[in-house]
C-alpha positions as CSV (number, residue, x, y, z in Angstrom):
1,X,-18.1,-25.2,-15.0
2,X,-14.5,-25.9,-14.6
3,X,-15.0,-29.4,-16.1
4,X,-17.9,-28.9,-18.2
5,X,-19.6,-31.3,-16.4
6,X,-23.5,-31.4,-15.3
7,X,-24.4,-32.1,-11.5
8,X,-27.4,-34.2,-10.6
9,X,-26.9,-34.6,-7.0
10,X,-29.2,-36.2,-4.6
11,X,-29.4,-34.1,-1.3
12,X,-31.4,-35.6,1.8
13,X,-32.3,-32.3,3.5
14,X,-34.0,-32.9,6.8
15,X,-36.5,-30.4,8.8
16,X,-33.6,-29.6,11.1
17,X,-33.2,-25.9,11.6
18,X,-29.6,-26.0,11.4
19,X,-29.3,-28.1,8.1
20,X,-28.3,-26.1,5.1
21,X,-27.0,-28.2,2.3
22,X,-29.0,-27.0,-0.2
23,X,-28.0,-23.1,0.4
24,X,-24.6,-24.7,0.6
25,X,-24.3,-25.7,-3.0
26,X,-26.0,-23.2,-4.3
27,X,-23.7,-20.3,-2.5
28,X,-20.7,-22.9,-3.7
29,X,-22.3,-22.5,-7.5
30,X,-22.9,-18.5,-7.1
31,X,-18.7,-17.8,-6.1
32,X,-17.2,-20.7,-8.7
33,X,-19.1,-19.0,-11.4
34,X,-21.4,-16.1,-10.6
35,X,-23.4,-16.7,-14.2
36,X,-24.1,-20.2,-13.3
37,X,-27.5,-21.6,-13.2
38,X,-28.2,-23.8,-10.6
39,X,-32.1,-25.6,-10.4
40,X,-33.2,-27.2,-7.1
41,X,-36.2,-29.5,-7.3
42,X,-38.7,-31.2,-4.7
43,X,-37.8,-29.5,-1.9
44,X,-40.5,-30.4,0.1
45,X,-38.4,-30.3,3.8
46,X,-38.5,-26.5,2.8
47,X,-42.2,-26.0,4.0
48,X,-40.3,-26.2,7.6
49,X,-37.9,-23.6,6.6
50,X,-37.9,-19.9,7.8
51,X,-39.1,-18.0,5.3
52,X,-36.3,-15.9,5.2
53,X,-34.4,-18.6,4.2
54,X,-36.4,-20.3,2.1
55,X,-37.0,-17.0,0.0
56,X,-33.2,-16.5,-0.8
57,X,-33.0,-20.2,-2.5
């Protein structure tokens, strides 16, 4: 955390197979800083996700 701040962000996924913002953020997190922790929570759009997708978030 180059700040030392804590992220709360709101992100409005939709079932569109194309829309990846929650990968996004988390692949941001992983290459800022690799020992990072990042939790997602009620991500219910990913019941429309590939699984292979879904299964690296």
């Amino acid at each position: 955390m180059e700040y030392g701040l804590l992220l709360d962000p709101y992100i409005a996924e939709s079932d569109d197979p194309h829309s990846r913002f929650t990968g996004l953020l988390a692949s941001g997190v992983e290459k800022r800083s690799p020992r990072t922790q990042m939790t997602a929570a009620h991500l219910t759009v990913m019941c429309s996700d590939p699984n292979v997708y879904a299964g690296k978030l």
